[in-house]
Structures are given as structure tokens and as C-alpha cells.
C-alpha positions as CSV (number, residue, x, y, z in Angstrom):
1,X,-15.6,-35.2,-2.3
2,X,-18.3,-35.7,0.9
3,X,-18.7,-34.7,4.3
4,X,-18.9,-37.4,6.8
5,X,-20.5,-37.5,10.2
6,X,-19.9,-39.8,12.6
7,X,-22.6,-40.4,15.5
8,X,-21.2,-41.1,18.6
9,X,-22.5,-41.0,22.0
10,X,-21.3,-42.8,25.6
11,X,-24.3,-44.1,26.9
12,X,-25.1,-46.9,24.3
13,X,-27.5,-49.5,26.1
14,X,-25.6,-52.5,25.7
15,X,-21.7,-51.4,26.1
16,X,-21.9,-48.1,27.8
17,X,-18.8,-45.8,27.4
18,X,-17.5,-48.4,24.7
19,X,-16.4,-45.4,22.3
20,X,-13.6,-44.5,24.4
21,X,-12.9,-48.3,25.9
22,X,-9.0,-48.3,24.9
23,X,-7.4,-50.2,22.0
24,X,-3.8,-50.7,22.3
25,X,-3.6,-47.3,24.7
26,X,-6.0,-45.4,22.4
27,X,-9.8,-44.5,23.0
28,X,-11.8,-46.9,20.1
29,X,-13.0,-43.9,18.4
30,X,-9.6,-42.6,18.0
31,X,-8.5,-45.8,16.0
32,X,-11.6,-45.3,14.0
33,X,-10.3,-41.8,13.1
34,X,-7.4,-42.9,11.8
35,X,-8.6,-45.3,9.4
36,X,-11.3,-42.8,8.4
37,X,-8.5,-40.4,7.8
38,X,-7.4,-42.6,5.1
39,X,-10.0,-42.3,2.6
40,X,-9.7,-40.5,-0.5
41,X,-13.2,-39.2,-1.0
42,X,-13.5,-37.3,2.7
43,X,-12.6,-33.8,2.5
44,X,-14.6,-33.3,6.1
45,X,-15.0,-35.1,8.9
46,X,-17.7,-34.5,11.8
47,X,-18.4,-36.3,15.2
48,X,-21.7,-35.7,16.1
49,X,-22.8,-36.3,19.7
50,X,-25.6,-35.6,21.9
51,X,-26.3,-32.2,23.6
52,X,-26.8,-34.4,26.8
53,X,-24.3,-34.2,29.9
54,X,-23.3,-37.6,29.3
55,X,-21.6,-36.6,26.1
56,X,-19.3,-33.8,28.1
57,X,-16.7,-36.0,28.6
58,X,-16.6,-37.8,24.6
59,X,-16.3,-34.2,23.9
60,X,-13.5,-33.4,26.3
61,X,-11.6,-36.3,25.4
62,X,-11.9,-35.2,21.2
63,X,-10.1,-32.2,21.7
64,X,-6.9,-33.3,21.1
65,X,-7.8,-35.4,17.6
66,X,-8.2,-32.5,15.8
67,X,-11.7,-33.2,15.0
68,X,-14.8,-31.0,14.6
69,X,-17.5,-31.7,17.1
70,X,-21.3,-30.9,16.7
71,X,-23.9,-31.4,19.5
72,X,-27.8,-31.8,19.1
73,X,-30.5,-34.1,20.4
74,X,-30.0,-37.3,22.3
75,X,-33.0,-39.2,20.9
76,X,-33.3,-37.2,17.8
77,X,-30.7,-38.2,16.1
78,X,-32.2,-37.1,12.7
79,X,-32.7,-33.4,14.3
80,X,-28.9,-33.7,15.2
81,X,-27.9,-34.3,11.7
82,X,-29.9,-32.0,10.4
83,X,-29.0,-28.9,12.7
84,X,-25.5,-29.7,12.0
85,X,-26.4,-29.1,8.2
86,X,-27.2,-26.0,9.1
87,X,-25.1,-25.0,11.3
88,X,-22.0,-26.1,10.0
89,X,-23.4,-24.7,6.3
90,X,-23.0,-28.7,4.7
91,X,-23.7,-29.1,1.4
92,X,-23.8,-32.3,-1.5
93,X,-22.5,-35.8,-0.5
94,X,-23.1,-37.0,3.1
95,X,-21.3,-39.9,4.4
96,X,-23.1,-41.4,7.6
97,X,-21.0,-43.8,10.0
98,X,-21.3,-45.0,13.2
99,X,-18.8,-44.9,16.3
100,X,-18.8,-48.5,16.5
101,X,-17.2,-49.5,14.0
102,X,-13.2,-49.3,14.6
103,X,-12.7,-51.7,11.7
104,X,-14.0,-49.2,9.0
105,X,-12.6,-49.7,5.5
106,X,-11.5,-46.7,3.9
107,X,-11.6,-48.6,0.3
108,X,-15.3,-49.5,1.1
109,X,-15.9,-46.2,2.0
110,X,-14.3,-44.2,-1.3
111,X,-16.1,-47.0,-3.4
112,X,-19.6,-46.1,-1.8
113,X,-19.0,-42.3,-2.4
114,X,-18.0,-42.9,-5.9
115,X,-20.8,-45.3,-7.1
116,X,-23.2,-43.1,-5.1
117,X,-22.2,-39.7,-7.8
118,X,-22.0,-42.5,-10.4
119,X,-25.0,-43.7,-9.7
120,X,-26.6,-40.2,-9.2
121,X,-29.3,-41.4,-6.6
122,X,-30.5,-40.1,-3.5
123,X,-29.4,-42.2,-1.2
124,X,-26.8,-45.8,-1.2
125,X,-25.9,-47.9,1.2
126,X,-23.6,-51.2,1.8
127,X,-26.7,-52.6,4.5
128,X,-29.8,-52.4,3.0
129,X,-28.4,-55.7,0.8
130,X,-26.0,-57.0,2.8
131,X,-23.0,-58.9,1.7
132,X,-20.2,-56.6,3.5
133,X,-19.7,-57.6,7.4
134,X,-21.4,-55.4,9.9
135,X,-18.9,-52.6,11.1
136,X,-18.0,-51.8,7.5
137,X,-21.2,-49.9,7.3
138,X,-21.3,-46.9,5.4
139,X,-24.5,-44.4,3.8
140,X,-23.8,-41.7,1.5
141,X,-26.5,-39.5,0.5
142,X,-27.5,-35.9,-0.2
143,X,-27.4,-33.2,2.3
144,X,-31.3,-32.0,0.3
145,X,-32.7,-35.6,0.7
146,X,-31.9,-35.5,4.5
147,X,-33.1,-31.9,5.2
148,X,-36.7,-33.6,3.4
149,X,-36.2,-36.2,6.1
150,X,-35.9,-33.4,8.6
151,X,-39.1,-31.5,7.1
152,X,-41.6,-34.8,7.0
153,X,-40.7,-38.0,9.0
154,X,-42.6,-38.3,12.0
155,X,-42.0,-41.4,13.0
156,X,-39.7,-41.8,16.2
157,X,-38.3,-44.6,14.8
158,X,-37.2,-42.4,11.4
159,X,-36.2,-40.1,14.0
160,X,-33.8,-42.0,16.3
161,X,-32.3,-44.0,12.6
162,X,-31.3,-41.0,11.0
163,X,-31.5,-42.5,7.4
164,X,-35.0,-45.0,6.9
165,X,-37.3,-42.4,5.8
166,X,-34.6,-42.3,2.8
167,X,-35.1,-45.8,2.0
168,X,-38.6,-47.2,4.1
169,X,-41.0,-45.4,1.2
170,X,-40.4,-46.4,-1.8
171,X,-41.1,-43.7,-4.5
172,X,-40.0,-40.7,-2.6
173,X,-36.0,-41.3,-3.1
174,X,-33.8,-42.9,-5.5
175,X,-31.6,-46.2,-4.0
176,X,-28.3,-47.4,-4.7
177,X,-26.7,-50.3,-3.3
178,X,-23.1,-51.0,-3.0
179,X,-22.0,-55.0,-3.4
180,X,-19.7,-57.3,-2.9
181,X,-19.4,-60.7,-4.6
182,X,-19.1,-62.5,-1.5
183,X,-21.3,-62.7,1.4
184,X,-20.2,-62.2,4.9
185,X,-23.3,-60.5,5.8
186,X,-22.9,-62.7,9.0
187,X,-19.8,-61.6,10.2
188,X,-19.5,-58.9,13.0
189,X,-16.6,-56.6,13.0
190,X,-18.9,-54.1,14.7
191,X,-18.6,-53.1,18.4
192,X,-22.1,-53.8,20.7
193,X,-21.1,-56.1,22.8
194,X,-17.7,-57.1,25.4
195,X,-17.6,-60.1,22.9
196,X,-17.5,-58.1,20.3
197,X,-15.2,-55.5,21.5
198,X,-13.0,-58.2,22.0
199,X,-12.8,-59.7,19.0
200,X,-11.8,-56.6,17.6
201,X,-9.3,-55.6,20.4
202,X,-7.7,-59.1,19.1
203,X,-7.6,-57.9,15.8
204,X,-5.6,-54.6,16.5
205,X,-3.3,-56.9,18.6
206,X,-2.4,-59.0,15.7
207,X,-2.4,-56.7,13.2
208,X,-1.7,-52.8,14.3
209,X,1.8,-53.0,15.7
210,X,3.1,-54.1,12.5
211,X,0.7,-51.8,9.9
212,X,-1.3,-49.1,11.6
213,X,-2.9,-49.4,7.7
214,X,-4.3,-53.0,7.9
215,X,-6.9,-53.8,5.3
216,X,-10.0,-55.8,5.3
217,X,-8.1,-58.5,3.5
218,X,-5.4,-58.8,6.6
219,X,-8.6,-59.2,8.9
220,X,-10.0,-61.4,6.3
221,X,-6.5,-63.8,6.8
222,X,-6.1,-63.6,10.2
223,X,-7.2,-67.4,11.9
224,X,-10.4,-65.8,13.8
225,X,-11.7,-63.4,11.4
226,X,-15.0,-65.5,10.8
227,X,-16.5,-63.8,14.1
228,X,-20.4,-64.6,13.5
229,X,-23.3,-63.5,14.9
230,X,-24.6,-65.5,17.7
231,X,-27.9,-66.9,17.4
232,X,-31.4,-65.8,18.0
């Protein structure tokens, strides 16, 4: 069983306030909650948010989910992590998502947990060899490679990332990588974007009324699932 954290924050730079835009009457994060709820392997579940005064009213607005809520750093999102460790006495499997991702698979998520104590590396992850669509995202790793993280990265960008001083330096931590055997590393089921949010507001439409539980596989069905990413 693992902890997981989810980072969340309001004042992302391309779709401000999107983690409590509302999906079918319900702040985004909350749907993401419930499908998180689902998997097998969580026994813990964390929101993790900045200290900042933008973040007062993500908190206010968890308080009736039932969630625990941990504030650090706005920037230093690896210091946030890591203070939670110790405040909130975490120990073994980590699980790190993201609050924009209301699309989450709880399967994907059990499966990277498992293969990551299988496996017994330090760290595994479903993006560093992408075949998954982004927004089914998901790092596991252990609490005592992240608190080295803590202890030695420098770098602002290792900072800000949370998890590439895990996998940027090759030598210093085992890798795992959970695969699929079909690539839709270009689709985007992730939220950074109106277009994006809307593509996934369409999806709950379709599908939520008649199975709060929808699977990657009804996405995968429905006629506009192959949402790609635009261009460069």
C-alpha cells in the first residue's frame, strides 16, 4: 500500500483557478478524488498546496471532501513534498499526481504501485517512456529517495519538478517504467488549457451520468477520444 500526494495549486499560468472550474456541478479536483478513491493500492491520500494566499480558498473549498491538506512552498514544490514527509511522518511508497488530471485511471495507478514493489527500484513512472496519454500520469517512488532529493538537488528546476533529480542523473537511483503496448503518448486527457478542459468536460457529459466509474476504455470508445496535442 502507498501514500499519494496530489499537487494542486490555483494560480497555474495557463488556466488559472482550473482545479476548482466545475464539472457537471463539481469542483475538477473533486471528480479527480473520486476516481482516485478507487484504487486499490492507496491507503492515504494527500493534497498538497502552496502556503501562499492564493491557495486559502483551494483549501477552504477541500474541507468538505474529507481530504487531508498539507501546505508548503509555492515555487519549491520539492520542499513542499518533503516537509509533508515530515510532517505528516510518511513512510515507503509515494505516489505523486497532479491536480490536472480529472481523467486519472485507478487501474493505471494500482499497476504502477505494484510493478514499482515488483520491480524494487527507486523510482517508476508511466512518462519518462511515454505510451499512456498525458493526464494518466502517475510516479511512485520511495519516501528515502525523495528526502535525498530534498538533501542535494539544487537546481530550481529539480526544485519546482519535484521528481527529476530521481531520474536526470543516471547512477544515483534505480528506474522503472510502466508500459503499455499501444502508444497514445499524443493524446491529451490532461487539463492546461480551456481546450483541454473542454474536452474533458465533454467526456464527463457523455459518460458520468450513466457510470460515475468510467474506465479508460469507455474514453477510449467514445467518438472524440483521440484529443491530440496541437502542434508546435
Amino acid at each position: 500500500m502507498a501514500v499519494a500526494i496530489l499537487q494542486a495549486r490555483m494560480s497555474s499560468n495557463r488556466l488559472p483557478g482550473k482545479v476548482l472550474r466545475p464539472i457537471l456541478g463539481a469542483p475538477m479536483i473533486e471528480r479527480q478524488l473520486e476516481r482516485l478513491r478507487r484504487c486499490e493500492t492507496l491507503d492515504r491520500l494527500i493534497i498538497a498546496t502552496s502556503d501562499e494566499a492564493s491557495d486559502d480558498v483551494l483549501e477552504d473549498a477541500l474541507k468538505p471532501f474529507d481530504v487531508e491538506v498539507f501546505r508548503g512552498p509555492l515555487a519549491d514544490v520539492l520542499g513542499r513534498f518533503v516537509k509533508a514527509i515530515g510532517a505528516l511522518g510518511l513512510e515507503g511508497q509515494m505516489v505523486r499526481l497532479t491536480a490536472d488530471c480529472p481523467l486519472a485511471d485507478p487501474g493505471v495507478i494500482d499497476e504502477a504501485v505494484r510493478l514499482h514493489a515488483r520491480l524494487g527500484v527507486d523510482y517508476l513512472s508511466n512518462g519518462r517512456k511515454r505510451t499512456y496519454p498525458r493526464g494518466l500520469d502517475v510516479e511512485v517512488f520511495d519516501t528515502a529517495a525523495l528526502l535525498q532529493a530534498g538533501r542535494e538537488a539544487t537546481d530550481p528546476y529539480d526544485r519546482e519538478h519535484v521528481t527529476p533529480y530521481l531520474y536526470r542523473y543516471p547512477g544515483l537511483f534505480t528506474q522503472g517504467y510502466l508500459e503499455q503496448d499501444i502508444n497514445e503518448s499524443a493524446l491529451r486527457w490532461t487539463v492546461d488549457t480551456p481546450e483541454d478542459f473542454a474536452f474533458v468536460e465533454r467526456v464527463y457529459e457523455a459518460l458520468y451520468p450513466a457510470n460515475p466509474a468510467f474506465t479508460s476504455a469507455d474514453i477510449r470508445a467514445l467518438p472524440f477520444s483521440h484529443y491530440e496535442e496541437a502542434p508546435e
